[in-house]
BAKEGU-942679 format. One record per residue (C-alpha): residue number from 0; residue in one letter; y, x, z. Coordinates in nm, 2 decimals. Layout:
! BAKEGU-942679
{NUM, A, {Y, X, Z}};
...
***
This chain:
! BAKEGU-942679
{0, X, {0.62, -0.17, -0.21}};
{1, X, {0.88, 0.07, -0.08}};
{2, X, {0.76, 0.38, 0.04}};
{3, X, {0.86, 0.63, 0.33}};
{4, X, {1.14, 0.91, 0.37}};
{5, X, {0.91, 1.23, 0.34}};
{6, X, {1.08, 1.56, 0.49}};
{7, X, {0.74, 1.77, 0.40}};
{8, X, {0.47, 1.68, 0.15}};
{9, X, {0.14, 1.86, 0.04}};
{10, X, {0.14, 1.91, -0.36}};
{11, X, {-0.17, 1.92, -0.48}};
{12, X, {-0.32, 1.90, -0.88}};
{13, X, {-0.29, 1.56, -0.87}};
{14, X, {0.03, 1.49, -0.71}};
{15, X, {0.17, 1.40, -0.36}};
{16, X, {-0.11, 1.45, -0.08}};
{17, X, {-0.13, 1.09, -0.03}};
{18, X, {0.08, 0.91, -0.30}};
{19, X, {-0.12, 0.60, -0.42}};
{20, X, {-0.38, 0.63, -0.16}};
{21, X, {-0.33, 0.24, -0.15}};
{22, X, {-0.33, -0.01, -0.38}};
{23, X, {-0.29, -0.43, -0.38}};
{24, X, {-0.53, -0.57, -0.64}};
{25, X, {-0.40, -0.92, -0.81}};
{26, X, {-0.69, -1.13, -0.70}};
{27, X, {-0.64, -1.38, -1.01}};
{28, X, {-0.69, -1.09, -1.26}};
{29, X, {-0.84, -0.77, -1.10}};
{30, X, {-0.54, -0.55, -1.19}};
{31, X, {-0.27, -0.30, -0.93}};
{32, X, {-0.03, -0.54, -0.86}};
{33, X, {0.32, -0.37, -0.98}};
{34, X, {0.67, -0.44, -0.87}};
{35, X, {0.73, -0.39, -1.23}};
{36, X, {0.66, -0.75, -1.33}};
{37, X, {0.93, -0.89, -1.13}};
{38, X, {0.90, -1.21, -1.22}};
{39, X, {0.53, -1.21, -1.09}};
{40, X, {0.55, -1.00, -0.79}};
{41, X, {0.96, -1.08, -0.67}};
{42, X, {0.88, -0.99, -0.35}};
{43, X, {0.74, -0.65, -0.33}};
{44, X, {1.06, -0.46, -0.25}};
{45, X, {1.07, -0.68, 0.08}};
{46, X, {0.73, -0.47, 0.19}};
{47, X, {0.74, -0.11, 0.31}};
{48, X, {0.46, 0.08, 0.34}};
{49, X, {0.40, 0.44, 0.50}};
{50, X, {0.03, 0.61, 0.61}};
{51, X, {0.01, 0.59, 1.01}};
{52, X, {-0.06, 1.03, 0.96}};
{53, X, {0.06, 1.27, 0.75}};
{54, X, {-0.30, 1.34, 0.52}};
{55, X, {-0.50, 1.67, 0.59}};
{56, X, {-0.73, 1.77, 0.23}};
{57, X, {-1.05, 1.73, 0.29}};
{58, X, {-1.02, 1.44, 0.51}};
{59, X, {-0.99, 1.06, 0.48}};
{60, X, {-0.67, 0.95, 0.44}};
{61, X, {-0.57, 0.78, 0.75}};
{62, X, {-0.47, 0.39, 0.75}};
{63, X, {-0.16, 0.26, 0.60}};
{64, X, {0.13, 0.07, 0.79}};
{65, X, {0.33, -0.19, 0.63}};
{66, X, {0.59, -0.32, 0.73}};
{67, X, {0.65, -0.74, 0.64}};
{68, X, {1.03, -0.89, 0.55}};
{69, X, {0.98, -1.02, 0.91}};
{70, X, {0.99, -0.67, 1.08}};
{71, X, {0.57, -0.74, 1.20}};
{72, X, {0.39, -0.46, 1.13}};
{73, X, {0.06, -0.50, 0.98}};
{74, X, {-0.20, -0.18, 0.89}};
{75, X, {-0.54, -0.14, 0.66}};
{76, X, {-0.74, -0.16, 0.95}};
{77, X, {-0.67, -0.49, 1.03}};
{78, X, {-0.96, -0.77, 0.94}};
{79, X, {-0.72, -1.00, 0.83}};
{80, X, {-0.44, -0.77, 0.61}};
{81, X, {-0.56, -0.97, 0.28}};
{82, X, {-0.48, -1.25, 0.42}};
{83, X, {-0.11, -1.19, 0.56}};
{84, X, {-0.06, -1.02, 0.26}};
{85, X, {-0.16, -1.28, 0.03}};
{86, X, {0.03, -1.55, 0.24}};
{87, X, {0.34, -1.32, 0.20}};
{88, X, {0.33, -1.27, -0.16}};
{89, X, {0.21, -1.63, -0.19}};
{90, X, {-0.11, -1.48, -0.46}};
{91, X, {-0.41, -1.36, -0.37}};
{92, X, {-0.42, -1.00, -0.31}};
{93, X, {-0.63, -0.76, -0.14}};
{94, X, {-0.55, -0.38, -0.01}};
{95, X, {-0.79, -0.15, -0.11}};
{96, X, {-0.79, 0.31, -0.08}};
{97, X, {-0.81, 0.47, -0.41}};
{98, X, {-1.11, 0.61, -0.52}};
{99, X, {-1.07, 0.99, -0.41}};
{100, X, {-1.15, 1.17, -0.78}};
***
């Protein structure tokens, strides 16, 4: 997905506070679904994602916003986001938060 415009960012030893704190899971194979297999995931530049709160360390990271080709707005939080995100991307997908190492 396309991400947000930061204009401050916490660095931390692992990266961006925050970067990757979501990922979709191909539900036909179990893997991160890229937008580097084009072919298999054309539409993932159409989604734009951003976290609905800047992360504090120490904390859990708030819930992610994304926004649909539409314009609706969607977030994690939502019961149904696996669906609406499958029916967008017409595969199976789920959202799930990175395991925090």
């Amino acid at each position: 997905m396309m991400g947000e415009e930061l204009y401050a960012a916490e660095v931390t030893a692992r990266g961006l506070a925050g970067d990757r704190a979501y990922a979709l899971i191909d539900g036909s194979d179990g893997k991160v679904v890229t937008a580097k297999n084009p072919r298999k995931w054309p539409d993932m530049f159409y989604l734009r994602a951003a976290l609905a709160a800047a992360p504090e360390a120490g904390s859990k990271m708030p819930p992610v916003r994304i926004t649909l080709p539409d314009g609706t707005l969607i977030t994690s939080e939502q019961p149904d986001v696996h669906q609406i995100l499958s029916k967008v991307l017409e595969r199976d997908v789920r959202l799930t938060a990175a395991a925090v190492a």
